[in-house]
C-alpha positions in Angstrom: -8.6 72.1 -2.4 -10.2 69.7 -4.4 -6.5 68.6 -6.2 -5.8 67.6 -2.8 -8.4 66.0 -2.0 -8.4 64.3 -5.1 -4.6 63.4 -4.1 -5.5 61.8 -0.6 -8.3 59.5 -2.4 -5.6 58.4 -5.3 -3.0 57.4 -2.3 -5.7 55.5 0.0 -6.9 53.4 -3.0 -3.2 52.6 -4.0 -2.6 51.7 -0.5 -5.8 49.5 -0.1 -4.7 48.3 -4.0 -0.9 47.2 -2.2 -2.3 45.7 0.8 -4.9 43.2 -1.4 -1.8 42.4 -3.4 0.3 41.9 -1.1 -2.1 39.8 0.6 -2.8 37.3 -2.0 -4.7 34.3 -1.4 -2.0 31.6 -1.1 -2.3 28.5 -3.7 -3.7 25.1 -2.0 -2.3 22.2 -2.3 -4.8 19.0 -3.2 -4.8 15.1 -3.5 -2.6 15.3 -6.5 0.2 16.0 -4.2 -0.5 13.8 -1.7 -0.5 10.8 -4.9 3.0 12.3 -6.2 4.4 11.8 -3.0 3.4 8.4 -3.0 4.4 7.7 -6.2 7.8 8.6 -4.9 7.6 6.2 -2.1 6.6 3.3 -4.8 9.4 4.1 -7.1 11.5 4.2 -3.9 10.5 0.5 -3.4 10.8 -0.7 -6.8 14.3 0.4 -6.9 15.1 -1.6 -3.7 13.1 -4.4 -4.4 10.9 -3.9 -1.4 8.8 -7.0 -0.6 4.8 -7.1 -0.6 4.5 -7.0 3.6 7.3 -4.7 3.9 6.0 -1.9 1.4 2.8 -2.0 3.4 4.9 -1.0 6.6 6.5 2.0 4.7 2.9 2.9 3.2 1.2 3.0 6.4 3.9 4.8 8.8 4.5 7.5 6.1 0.4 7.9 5.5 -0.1 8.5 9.3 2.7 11.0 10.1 0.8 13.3 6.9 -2.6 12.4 9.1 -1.5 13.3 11.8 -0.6 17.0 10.7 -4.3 16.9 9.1 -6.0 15.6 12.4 -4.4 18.6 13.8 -5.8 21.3 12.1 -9.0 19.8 10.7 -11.6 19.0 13.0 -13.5 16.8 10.6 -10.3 14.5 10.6 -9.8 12.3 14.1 -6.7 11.8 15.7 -5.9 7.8 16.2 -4.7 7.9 19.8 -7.3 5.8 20.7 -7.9 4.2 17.7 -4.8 2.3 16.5 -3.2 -0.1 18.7 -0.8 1.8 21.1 -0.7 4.7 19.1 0.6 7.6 21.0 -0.7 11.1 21.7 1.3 12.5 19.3 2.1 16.7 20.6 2.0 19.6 18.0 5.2 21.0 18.6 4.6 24.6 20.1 6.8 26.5 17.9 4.4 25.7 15.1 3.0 28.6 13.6 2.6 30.3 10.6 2.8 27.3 8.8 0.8 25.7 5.8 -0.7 22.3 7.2 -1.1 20.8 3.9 2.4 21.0 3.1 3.4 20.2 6.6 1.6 16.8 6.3 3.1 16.3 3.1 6.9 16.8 4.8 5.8 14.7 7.2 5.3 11.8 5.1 8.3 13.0 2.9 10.5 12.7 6.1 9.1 9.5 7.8 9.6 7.5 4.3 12.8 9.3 4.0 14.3 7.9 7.2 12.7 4.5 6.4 13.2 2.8 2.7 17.1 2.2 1.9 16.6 4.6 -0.8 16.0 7.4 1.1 18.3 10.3 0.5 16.3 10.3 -3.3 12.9 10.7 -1.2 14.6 13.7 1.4 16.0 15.4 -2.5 12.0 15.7 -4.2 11.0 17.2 -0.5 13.5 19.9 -1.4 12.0 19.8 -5.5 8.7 20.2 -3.5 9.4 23.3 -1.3 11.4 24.5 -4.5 8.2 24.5 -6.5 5.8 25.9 -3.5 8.0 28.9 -3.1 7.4 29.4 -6.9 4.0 29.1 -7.2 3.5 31.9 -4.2 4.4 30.0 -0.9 6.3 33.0 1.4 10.1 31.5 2.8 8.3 32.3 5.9 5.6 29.7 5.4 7.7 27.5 3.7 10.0 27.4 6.8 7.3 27.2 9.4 5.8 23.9 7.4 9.1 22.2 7.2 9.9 21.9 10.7 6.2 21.2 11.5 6.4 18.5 9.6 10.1 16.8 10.5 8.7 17.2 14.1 5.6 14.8 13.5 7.4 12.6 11.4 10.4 11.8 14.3 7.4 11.3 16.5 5.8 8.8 14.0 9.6 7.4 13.2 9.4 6.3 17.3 6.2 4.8 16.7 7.7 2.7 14.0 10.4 1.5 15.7 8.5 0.0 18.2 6.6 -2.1 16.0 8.8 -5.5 16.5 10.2 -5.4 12.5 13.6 -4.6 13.9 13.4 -7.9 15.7 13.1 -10.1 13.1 16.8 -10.7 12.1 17.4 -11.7 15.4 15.3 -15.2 15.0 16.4 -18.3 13.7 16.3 -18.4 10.0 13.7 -20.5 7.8 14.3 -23.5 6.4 11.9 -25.7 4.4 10.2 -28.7 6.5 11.8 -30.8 3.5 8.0 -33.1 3.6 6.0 -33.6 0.5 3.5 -31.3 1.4 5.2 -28.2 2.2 6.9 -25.4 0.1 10.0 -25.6 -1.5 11.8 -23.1 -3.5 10.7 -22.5 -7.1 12.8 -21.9 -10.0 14.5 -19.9 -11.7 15.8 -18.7 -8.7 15.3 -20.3 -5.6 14.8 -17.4 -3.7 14.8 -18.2 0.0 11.7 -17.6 1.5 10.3 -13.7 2.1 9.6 -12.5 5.5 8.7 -15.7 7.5 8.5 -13.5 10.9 6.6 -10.8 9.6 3.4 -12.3 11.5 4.8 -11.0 15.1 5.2 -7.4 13.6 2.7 -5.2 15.9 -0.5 -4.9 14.1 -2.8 -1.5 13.6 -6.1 -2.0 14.1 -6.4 -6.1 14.2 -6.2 -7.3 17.9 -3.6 -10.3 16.8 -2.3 -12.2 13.4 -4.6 -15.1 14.6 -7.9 -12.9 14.6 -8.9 -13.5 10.8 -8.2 -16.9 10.2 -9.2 -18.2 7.6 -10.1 -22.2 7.1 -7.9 -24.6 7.0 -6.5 -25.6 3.3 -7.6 -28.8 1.4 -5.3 -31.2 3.2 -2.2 -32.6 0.4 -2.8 -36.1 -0.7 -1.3 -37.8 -3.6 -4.8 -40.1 -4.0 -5.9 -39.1 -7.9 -9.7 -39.4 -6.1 -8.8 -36.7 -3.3 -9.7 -33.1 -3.4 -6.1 -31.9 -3.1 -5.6 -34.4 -6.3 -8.2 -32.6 -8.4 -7.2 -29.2 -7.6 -3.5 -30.0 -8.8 -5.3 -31.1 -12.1 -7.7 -27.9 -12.5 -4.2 -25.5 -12.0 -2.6 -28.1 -14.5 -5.4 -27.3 -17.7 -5.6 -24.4 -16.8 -2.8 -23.2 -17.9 -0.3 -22.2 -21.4 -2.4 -22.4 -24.7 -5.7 -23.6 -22.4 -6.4 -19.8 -21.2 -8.0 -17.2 -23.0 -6.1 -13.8 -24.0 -8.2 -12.1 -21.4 -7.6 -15.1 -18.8 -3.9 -14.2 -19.7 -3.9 -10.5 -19.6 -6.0 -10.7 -15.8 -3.2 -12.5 -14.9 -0.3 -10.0 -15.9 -2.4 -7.1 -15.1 -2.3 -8.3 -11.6 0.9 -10.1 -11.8 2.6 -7.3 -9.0 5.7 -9.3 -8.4 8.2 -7.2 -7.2 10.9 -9.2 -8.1 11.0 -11.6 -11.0 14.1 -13.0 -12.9 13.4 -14.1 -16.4 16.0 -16.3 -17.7 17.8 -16.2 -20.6 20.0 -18.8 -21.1 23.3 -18.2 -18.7 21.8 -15.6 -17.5 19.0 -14.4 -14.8 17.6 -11.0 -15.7 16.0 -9.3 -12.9 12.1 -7.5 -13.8 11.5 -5.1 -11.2 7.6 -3.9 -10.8 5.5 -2.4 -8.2 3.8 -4.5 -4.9 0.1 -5.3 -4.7 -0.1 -2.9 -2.1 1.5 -0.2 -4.4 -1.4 -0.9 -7.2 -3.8 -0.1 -4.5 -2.4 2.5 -3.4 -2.5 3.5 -6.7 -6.1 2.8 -7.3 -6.3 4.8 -3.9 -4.8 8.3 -5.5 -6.8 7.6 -8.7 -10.2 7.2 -6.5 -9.1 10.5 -4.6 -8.8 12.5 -7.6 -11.3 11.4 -9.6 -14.2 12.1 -7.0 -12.6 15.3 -6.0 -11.8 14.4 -2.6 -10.1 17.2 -0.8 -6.8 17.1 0.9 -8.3 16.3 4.4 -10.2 13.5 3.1 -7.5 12.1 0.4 -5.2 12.0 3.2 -8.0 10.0 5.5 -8.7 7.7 2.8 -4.8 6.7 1.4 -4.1 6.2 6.0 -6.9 3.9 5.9 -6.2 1.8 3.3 -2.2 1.5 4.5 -3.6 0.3 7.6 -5.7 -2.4 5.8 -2.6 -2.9 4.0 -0.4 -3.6 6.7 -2.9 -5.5 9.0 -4.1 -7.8 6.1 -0.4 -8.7 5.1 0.6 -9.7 8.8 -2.7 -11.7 9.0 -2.1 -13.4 5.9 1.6 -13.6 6.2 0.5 -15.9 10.1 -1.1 -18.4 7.8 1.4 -18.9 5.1 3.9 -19.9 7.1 1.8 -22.1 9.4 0.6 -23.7 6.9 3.5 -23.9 5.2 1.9 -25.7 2.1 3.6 -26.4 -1.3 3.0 -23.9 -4.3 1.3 -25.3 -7.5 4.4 -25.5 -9.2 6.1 -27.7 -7.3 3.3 -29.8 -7.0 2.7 -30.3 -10.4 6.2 -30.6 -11.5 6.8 -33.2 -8.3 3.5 -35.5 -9.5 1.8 -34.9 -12.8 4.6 -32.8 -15.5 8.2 -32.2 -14.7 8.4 -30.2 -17.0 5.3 -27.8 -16.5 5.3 -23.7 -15.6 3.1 -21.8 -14.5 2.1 -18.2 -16.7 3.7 -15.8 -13.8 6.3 -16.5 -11.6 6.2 -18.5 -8.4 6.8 -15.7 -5.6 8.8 -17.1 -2.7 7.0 -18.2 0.0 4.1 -20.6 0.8 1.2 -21.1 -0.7 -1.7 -20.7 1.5 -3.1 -17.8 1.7 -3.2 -15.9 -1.2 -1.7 -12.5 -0.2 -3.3 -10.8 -3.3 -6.5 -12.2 -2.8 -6.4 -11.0 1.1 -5.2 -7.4 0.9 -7.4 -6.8 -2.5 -10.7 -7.4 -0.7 -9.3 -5.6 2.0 -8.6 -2.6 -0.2 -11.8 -3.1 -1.9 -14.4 -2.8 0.9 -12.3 0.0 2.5 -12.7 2.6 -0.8 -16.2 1.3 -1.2 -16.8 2.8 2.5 -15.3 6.0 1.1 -16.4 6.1 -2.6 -19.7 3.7 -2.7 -20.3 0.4 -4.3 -20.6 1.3 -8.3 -17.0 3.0 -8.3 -16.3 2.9 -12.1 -12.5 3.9 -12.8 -9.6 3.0 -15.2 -6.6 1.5 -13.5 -3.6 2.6 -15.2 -1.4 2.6 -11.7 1.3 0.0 -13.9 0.6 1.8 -17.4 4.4 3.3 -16.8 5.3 -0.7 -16.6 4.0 -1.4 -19.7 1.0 -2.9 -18.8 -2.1 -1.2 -20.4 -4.9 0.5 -18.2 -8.0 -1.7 -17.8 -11.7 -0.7 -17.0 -13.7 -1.5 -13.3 -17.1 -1.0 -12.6 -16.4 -1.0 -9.0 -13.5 -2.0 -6.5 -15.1 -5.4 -5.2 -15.1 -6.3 -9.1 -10.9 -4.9 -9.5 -10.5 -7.3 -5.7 -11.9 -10.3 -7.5 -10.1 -9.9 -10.8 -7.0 -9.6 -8.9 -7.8 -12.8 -6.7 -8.6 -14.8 -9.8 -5.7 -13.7 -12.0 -3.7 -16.0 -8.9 -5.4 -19.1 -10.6 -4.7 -18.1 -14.2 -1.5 -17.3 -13.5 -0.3 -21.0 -12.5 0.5 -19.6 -8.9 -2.1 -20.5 -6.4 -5.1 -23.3 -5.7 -8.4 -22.0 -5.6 -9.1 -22.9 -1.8 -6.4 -19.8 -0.8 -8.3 -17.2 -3.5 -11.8 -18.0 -2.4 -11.0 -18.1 1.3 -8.4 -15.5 1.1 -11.4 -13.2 -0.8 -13.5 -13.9 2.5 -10.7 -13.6 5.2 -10.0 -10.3 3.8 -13.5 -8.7 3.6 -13.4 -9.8 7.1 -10.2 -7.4 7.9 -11.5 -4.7 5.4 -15.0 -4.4 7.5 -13.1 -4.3 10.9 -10.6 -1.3 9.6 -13.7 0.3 8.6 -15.0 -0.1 11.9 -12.6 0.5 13.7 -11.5 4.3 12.3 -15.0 4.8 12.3 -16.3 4.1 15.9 -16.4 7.0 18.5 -12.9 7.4 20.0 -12.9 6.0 23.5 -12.2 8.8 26.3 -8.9 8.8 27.7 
């Protein structure tokens, strides 16, 4: 009697021993995934020579259809129906179940930026590396499965969204010319690119009401007088410049340098120097924020949205006043009136002058994390380290926004009324993102 009782005890506590094995907590997935995934999307870019406003438009569309899986099925994450300028009421498909949200979202934003960079069949492979590596680590087919289609069905939701945005409109207008008067841009050498993205002002904003909300001031109006402030700000870029700057005036400016797309010539030959966007970096700084304050996926996948949306809203706001101001780089300037024979440290990028884009979406960047992370942030940026530039030190982001918007003058590129008013313009935008995701949704 007591052998079989001893029996029946043995096989309940193997059964119970089977069940808790069997029922295995599941591994989590965490902001380091999120960040992988957009490193993909950055690589993506850097292989297609994405420009500066057009990466933003890939970072933010990818971003919000991973959001929008997290808003979801995490109440401490709002949905932006409501919130972003009309953004939809994006539906949960109703099939979705037994899924894993965290790797839905990341699907999601595997999918969307799949479907949208010209490189994206390499972006829909690493989803596949991705599920290949969940199902080892303990993810069930079953789950794996569920979260896929989740996923692909917020992301063609998101895709629709997207296309509604105006971009696809743009190669429909008249092409840019340059004005052809003395104070407006020209192309700069070596190449004499034609001019990035002149229309990019009437793509549909996120969170701003218009391109013409932030302007900025106007720029110090061109004059050839030696006595005239135009005059004198030719001659501060001029000394400032070649043996005149310091190693570390020199190294802030190819930190920060971000030029997609330079050519460096050597002799009969243009060689091409592909590197990331300044959106990229911050995105970059973004994922290093995340993990280094142990931000959970919810909240990584919060802050990288918000930032993308900064992004893209303080690109199309500076991207307005570039082109209607249309004024004439540095280089030209000086080459036109004071050296022909002067260049600057980095390469002219191809469009106007004033605003400086860097300057803009930096700040922008920079008061968005702070709202996240607090003002005294210290972290090492080493976002371009795989680009050969080495990591550098930040005691906070507002300190990284104004290195970045300074490194414009030492780099021979910009005047110092577009950094200092570009630095402002783009607080501006970063405090009304801020506000904006942060304000009570409205009732529908």
């Amino acid at each position: 009697m007591r052998f079989k009782v001893f029996l029946i005890i043995l096989l309940f506590a193997g059964t119970i021993l089977h069940s808790s094995c069997s029922k295995k907590k599941q591994p989590e997935l965490t902001s380091l995934d999120i960040t992988k995934v957009i490193n993909k999307v950055t690589l993506g870019m850097v292989h297609d020579v994405t420009n500066p406003p057009l990466a933003a438009r890939f970072f933010v569309y990818t971003c919000l259809a991973g959001y929008e899986v997290v808003s979801e099925n995490d109440k401490s994450v709002k949905g932006m129906h409501g919130v972003l300028n009309e953004y939809p009421d994006i539906k949960k498909p109703a099939f979705a179940n037994g899924y894993d949200y965290r790797l839905s979202a990341l699907v999601a934003m595997m999918e969307t930026a799949g479907k949208m960079q010209p490189t994206g069949s390499s972006m829909i492979k690493y989803e596949q590396e991705l599920l290949d590596s969940c199902r080892r680590i303990g993810f069930s087919d079953e789950v794996i499965d569920s979260s896929k289609h989740y996923g692909q069905a917020i992301s063609k939701q998101i895709l629709a969204y997207a296309k509604k945005d105006k971009y696809n409109r743009i190669s429909n207008y008249k092409r840019f010319s340059p004005a052809g008067a003395d104070s407006t841009w020209d192309p700069t050498p070596p190449a004499y690119m034609a001019p990035v993205e002149p229309y990019f002002n009437t793509v549909r904003p996120l969170t701003i009401k218009s391109s013409t909300q932030f302007l900025p001031g106007p720029p110090i109006p061109f004059s050839t007088d030696k006595n005239s402030a135009f005059y004198k700000f030719l001659i501060m870029n001029y000394k400032a410049s070649g043996n005149a700057l310091t190693m570390e005036q020199k190294t802030i400016a190819n930190f920060w340098d971000c030029n997609p797309f330079a050519l460096q010539d050597n002799g009969h030959m243009l060689i091409g120097l592909k590197k990331i966007s300044p959106g990229a970096h911050w995105m970059g700084i973004t994922g290093i924020a995340c993990a280094q304050a142990k931000a959970n996926f919810s909240k990584a996948m919060e802050v990288h949205t918000v930032v993308a949306a900064g992004l893209l809203d303080a690109f199309i706001s500076c991207w307005e006043d570039k082109y209607r101001t249309n004024r004439i780089r540095p280089e030209t300037a000086i080459r036109r009136y004071i050296d022909i024979n002067w260049k600057p440290l980095l390469q002219t990028p191809p469009f106007p002058e004033y605003i400086s884009g860097h300057s803009i979406v930096s700040a922008t960047s920079a008061v968005i994390l702070t709202h996240y992370f607090g003002d005294n942030f210290q972290y090492t940026d080493n976002v371009e380290v795989g680009y050969g530039v080495p990591a550098r030190h930040f005691s906070s982001f507002m300190q990284a926004a104004k290195e970045a918007a300074i490194s414009r003058f030492w780099g021979g590129i910009h005047f110092m009324d577009a950094i200092d008013n570009g630095v402002t313009q783009g607080v501006k935008i970063g405090n009304w993102v801020v506000d904006k995701v942060s304000a009570p949704k409205k009732s529908s």
